[in-house]
C-alpha positions as a printed NumPy array, in Angstrom:
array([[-91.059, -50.619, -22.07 ],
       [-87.689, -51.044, -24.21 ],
       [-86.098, -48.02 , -25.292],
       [-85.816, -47.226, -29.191],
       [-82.006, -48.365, -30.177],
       [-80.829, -45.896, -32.219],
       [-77.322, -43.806, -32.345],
       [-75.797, -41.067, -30.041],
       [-76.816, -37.965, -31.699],
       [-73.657, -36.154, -33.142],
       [-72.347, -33.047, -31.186],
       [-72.713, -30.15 , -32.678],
       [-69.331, -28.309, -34.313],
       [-68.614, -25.503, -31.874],
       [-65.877, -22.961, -32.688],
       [-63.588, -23.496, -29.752],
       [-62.639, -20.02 , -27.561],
       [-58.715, -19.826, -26.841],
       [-57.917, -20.032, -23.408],
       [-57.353, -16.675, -21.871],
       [-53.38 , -16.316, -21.311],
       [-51.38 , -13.341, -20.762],
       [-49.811, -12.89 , -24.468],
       [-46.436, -10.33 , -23.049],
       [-46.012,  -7.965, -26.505],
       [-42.429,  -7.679, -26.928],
       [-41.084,  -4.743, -28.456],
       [-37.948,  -4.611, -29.897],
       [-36.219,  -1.394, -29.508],
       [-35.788,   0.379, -32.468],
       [-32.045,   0.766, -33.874],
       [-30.453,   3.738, -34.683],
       [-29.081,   4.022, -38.366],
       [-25.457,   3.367, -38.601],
       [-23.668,   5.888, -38.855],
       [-20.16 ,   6.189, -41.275],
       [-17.442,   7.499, -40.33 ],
       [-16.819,  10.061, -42.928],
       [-13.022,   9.41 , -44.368],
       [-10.572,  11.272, -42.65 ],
       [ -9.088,  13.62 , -44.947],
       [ -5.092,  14.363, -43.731],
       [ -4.045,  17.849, -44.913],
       [ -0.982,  17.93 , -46.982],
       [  2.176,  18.524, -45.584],
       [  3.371,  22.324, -45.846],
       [  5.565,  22.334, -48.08 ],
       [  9.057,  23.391, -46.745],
       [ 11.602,  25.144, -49.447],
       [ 15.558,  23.913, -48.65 ],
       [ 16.047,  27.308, -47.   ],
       [ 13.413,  26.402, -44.059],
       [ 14.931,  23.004, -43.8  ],
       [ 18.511,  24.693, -43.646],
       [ 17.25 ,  26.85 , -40.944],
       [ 15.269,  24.291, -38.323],
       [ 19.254,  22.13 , -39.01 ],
       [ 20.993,  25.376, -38.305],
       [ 18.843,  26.1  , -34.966],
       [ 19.184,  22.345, -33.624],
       [ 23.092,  22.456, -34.343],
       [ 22.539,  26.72 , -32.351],
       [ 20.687,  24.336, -29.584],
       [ 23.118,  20.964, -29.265],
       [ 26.949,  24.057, -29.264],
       [ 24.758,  25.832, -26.154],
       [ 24.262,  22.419, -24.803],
       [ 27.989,  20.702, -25.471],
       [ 30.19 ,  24.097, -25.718],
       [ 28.059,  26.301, -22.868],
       [ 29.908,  29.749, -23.059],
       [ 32.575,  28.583, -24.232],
       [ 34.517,  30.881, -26.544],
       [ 33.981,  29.646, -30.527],
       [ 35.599,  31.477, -33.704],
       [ 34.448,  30.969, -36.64 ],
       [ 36.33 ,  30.542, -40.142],
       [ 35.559,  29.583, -43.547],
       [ 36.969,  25.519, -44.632],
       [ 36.391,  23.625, -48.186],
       [ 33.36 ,  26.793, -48.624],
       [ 31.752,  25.585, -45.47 ],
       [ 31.399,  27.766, -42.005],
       [ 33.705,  26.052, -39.799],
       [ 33.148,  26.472, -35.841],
       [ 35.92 ,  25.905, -33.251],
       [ 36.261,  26.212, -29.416],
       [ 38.888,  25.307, -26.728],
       [ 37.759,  22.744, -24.002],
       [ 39.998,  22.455, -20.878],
       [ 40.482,  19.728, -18.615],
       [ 42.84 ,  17.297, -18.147],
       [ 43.373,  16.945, -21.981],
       [ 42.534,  20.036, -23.414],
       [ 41.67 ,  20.16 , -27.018],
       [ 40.425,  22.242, -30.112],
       [ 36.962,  20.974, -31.219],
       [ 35.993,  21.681, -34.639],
       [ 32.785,  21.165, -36.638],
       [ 31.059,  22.139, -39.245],
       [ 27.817,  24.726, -39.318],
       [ 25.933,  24.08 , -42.626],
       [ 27.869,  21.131, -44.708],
       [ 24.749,  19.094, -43.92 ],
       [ 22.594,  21.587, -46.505],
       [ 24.453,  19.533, -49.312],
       [ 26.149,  16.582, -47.843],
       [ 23.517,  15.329, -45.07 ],
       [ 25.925,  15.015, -42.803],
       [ 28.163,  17.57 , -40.274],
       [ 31.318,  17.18 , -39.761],
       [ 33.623,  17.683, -36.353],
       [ 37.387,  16.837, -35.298],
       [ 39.285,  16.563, -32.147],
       [ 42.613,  18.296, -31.312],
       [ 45.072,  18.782, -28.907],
       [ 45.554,  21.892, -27.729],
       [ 49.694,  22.617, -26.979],
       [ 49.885,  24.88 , -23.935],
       [ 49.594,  28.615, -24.758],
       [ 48.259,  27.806, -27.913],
       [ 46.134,  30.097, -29.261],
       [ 44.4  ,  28.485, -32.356],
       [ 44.339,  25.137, -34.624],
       [ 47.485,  24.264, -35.835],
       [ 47.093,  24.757, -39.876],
       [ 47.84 ,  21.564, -40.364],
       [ 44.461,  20.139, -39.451],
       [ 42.539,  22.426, -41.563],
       [ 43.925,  21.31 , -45.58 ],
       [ 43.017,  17.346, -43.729],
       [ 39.251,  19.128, -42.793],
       [ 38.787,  20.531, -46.218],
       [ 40.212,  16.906, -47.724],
       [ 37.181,  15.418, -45.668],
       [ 34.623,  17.724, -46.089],
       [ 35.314,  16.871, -50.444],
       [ 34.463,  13.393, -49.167],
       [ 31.033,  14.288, -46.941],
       [ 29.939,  16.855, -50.341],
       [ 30.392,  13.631, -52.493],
       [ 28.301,  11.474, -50.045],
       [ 31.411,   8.977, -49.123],
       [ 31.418,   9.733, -45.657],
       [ 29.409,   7.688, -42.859],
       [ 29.546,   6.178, -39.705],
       [ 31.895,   2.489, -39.337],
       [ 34.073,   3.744, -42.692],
       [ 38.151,   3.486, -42.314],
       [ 39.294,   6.779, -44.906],
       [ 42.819,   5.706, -45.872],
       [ 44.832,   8.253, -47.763],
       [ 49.253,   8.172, -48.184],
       [ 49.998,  10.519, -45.827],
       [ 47.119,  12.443, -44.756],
       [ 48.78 ,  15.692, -42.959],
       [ 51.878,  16.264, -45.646],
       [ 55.088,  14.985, -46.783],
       [ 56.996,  16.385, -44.027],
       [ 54.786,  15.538, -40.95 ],
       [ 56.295,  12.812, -38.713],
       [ 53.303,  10.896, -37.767],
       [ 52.152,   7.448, -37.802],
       [ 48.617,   8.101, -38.616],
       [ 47.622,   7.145, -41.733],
       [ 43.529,   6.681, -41.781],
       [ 40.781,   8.131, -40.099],
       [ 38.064,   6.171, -38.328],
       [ 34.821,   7.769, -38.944],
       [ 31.852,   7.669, -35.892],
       [ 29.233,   9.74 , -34.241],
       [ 30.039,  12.294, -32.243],
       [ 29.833,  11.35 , -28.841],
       [ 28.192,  14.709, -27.615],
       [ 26.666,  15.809, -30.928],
       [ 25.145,  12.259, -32.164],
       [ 22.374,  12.53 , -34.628],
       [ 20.11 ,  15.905, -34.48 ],
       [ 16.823,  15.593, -35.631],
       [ 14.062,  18.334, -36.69 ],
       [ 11.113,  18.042, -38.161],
       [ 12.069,  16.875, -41.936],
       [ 16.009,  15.608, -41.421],
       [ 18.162,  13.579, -39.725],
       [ 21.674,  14.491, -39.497],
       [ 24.499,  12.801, -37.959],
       [ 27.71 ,  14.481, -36.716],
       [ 30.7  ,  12.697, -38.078],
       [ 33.765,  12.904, -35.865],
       [ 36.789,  11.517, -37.705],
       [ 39.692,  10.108, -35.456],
       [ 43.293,   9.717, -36.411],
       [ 44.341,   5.914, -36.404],
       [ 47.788,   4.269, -37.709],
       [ 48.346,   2.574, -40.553],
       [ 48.404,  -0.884, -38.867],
       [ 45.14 ,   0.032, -36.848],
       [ 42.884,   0.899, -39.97 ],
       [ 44.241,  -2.679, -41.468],
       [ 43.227,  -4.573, -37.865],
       [ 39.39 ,  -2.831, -37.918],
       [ 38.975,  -4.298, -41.399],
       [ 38.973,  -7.568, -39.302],
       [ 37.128,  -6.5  , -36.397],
       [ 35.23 ,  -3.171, -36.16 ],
       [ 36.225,   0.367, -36.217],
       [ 33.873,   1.383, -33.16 ],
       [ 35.617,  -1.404, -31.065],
       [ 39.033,   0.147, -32.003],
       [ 37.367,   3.222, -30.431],
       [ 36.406,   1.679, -27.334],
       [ 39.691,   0.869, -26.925],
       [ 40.76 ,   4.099, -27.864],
       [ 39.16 ,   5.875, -25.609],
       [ 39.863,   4.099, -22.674],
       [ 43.642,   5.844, -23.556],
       [ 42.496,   9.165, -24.939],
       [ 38.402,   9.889, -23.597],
       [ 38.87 ,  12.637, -25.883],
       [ 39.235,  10.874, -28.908],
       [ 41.115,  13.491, -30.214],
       [ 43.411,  13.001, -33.622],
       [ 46.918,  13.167, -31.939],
       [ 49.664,  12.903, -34.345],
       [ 52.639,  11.592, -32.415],
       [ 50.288,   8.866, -31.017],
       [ 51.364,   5.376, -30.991],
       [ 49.946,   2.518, -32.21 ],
       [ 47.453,   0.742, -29.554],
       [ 49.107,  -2.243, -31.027],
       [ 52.681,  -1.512, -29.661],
       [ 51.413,  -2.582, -26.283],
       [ 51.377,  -6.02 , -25.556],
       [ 48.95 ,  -6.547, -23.158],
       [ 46.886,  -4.454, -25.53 ],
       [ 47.453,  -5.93 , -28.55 ],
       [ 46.521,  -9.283, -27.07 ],
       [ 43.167,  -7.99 , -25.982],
       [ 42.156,  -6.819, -29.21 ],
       [ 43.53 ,  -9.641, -31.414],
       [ 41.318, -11.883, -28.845],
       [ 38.199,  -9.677, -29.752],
       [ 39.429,  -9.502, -33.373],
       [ 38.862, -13.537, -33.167],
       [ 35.681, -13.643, -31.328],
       [ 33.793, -11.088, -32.788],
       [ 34.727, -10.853, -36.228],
       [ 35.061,  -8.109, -38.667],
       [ 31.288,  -5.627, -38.791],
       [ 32.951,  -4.308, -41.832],
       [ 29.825,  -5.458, -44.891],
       [ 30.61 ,  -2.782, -47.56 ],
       [ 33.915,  -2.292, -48.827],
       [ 34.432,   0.567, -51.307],
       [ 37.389,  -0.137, -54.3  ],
       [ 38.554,   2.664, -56.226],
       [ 38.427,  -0.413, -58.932],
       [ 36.264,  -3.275, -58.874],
       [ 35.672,  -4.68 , -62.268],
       [ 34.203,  -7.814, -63.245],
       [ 34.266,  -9.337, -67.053],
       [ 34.635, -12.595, -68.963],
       [ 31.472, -14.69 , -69.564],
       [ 32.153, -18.649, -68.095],
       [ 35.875, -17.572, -67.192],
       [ 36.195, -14.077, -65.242],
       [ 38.355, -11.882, -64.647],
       [ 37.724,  -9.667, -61.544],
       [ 40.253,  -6.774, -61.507],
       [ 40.769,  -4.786, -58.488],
       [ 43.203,  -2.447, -56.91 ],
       [ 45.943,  -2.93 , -54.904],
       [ 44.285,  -1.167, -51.342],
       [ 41.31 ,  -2.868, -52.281],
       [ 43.221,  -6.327, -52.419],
       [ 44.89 ,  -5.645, -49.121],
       [ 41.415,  -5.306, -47.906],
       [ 40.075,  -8.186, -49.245],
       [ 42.673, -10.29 , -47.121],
       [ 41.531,  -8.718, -44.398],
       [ 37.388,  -9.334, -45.014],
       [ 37.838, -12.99 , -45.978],
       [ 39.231, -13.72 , -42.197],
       [ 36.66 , -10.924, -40.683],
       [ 33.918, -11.633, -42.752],
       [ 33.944, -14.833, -44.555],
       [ 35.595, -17.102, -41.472],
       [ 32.746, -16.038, -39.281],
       [ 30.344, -17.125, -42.136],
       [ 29.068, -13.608, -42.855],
       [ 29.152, -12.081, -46.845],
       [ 30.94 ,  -8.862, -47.751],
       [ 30.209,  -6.586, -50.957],
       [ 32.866,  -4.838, -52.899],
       [ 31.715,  -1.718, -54.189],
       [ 33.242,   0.434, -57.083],
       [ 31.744,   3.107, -59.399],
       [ 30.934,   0.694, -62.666],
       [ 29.734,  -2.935, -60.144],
       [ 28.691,  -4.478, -56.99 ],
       [ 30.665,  -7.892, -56.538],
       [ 28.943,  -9.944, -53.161],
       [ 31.133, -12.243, -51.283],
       [ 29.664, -14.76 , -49.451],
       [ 30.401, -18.012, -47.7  ],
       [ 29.156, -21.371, -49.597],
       [ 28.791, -25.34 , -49.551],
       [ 30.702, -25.109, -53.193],
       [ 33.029, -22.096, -54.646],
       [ 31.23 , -20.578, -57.353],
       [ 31.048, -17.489, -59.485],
       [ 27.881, -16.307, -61.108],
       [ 26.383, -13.534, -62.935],
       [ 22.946, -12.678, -62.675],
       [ 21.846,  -9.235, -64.153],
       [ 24.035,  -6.784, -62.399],
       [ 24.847,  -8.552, -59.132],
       [ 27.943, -10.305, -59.672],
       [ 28.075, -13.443, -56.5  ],
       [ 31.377, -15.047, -55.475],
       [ 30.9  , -18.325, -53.1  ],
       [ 33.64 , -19.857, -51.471],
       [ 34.36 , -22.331, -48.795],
       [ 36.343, -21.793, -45.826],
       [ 38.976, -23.731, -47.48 ],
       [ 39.296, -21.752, -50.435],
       [ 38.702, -18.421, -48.623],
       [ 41.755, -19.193, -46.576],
       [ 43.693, -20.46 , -50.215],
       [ 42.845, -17.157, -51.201],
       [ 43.958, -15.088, -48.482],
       [ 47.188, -17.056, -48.083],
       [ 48.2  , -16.746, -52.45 ],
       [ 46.9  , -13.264, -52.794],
       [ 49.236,  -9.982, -52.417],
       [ 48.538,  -6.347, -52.816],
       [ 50.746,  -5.761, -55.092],
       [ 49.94 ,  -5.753, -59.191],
       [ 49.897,  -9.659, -60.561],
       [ 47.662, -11.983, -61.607],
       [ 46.662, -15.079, -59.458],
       [ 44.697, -17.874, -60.125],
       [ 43.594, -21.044, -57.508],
       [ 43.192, -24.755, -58.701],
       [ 39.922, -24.65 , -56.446],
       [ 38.132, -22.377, -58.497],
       [ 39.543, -22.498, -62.116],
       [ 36.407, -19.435, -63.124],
       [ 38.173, -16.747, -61.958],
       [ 41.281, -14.962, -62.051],
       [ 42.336, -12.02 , -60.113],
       [ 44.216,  -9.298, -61.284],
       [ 45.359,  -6.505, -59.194],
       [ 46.703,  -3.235, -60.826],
       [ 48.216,  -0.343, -58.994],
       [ 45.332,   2.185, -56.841],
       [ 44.593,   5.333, -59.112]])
């Protein structure tokens, strides 16, 4: 018997059950807040009055004598209103050291000297101490710092036979540079040189003149019937060979006039030391291709090497370029002695030199 044709009954929608599978919760840890650092709050500085400041100086200078002087017997005297200390040291070259206890309260700065002490001799020769007080004027007017050449016509009186004409000023080799809390003060020793060693450093560099210096004196005392290193040969010739390889560290040179005025033609004006100097700096300074600055009370005059000579005025800083060629025109035409002078190869500016106040 045939079967009845008809269609496949539908299946019936059944909701389908999800597999069972291992569902791993994951937990995420929880996260502390973040935390801010709260500012950090620096307490002001206690404030220190000049007297503290004068005192901590006054210790470290008590601290660096024990160290350098040990028990060494020291006098004390009065110099230029400052307290001046002094003690023998013995040896092969024995000397009178002097310094200063206090300048540095109003000139940042202590000052010291080396002497030779005669045999027998009981204290400084006077002589010294009218130079001190002349240099001590310079520290209390802030003039005084390491690398500077003082020049001054004849430094220890009319009547001294001497060929020292300049001091040489440096750190004290023992002393150096004490340091407290608030200051840092350099001790200034200031060493006798001749007249034609303060013109050579001007080329080269004062502490090199001390190097060689020392290597004759280790004292570095200020002896006043020294020679001139230059009267050697063989020493001469070793320093004018450094002189040409090294060049002058000289940057600053200070003019008791340096005035510049005019408008598109100048006139620089300058004294006769400082014109001397000049000579000097353009061979130290400009013929190693390094600039100079000529400092006075009223201006600020740069020096400095250039592809053209030029002068220009910009505000208050005053720039002079030159060439090597012109440099060396320069140096070769101008004398330090009052004139005027002038140079084809740079028609801006004359130069005229009047006698040092």
């Amino acid at each position: 018997m045939a079967k009845a044709l008809g269609k496949k009954p539908k299946k019936s929608a059944t909701t389908r059950t999800p597999s069972k599978k291992t569902v791993k919760k994951v937990t995420k840890p929880l996260r502390a807040p973040k935390r801010v650092a709260a500012p950090v709050v620096t307490p002001p500085a206690p404030k220190v009055t000049p007297a503290e400041r004068r005192a901590l100086v006054l210790s470290a200078l008590e601290a660096a004598q024990a160290t350098h002087w040990g028990a060494s017997v020291v006098t004390a005297s009065t110099v230029g209103g400052v307290e001046l200390r002094v003690t023998n040291k013995a040896g092969a070259r024995p000397f009178w050291w002097l310094r200063t206890h206090g300048l540095s309260s109003v000139a940042g700065v202590e000052l010291a000297m080396r002497v030779p002490q005669a045999k027998d001799e009981t204290q400084v020769p006077a002589i010294f101490l009218p130079v001190l007080e002349r240099l001590i004027g310079l520290a209390r007017e802030r003039q005084l710092h390491v690398g500077q050449i003082v020049r001054w016509p004849k430094p220890f009186g009319e009547m001294t036979e001497t060929d020292l004409e300049a001091f040489a000023i440096t750190l004290d080799p023992s002393f150096g540079e004490l340091r407290t809390a608030h200051d840092f003060v350099p001790v200034l020793l200031a060493v006798g040189l001749t007249g034609d060693e303060a013109k050579l450093v001007r080329e080269w560099s004062p502490q090199g003149l001390l190097e060689v210096l020392s290597r004759v004196d280790p004292t570095l005392s200020t002896t006043l019937e020294r020679g001139s290193l230059l009267s050697s040969p063989r020493a001469r010739q070793a320093i004018e060979q450094r002189v040409e390889r090294e060049g002058s560290s000289m940057g600053v040179l200070q003019a008791a006039v340096s005035e510049l005025s005019g408008k598109d033609r100048f006139v620089w004006k300058l004294d006769a030391d400082a014109a001397d100097a000049i000579m000097s700096l353009l061979k130290g300074r400009i013929g190693h291709q390094r600039p100079f600055i000529v400092k006075s009370e009223t201006s600020d005059l740069e020096v400095t090497p250039g592809d053209l000579p030029a002068i220009t005025v910009e505000g208050d800083k005053a720039t002079l370029k030159l060439t090597q060629t012109v440099a060396r025109a320069v140096r070769s035409t101008l004398k330090a002695r009052p004139g005027t002078y002038t140079w084809d190869a740079l028609p801006a500016l004359t130069v005229e030199v009047v006698p040092t106040p």
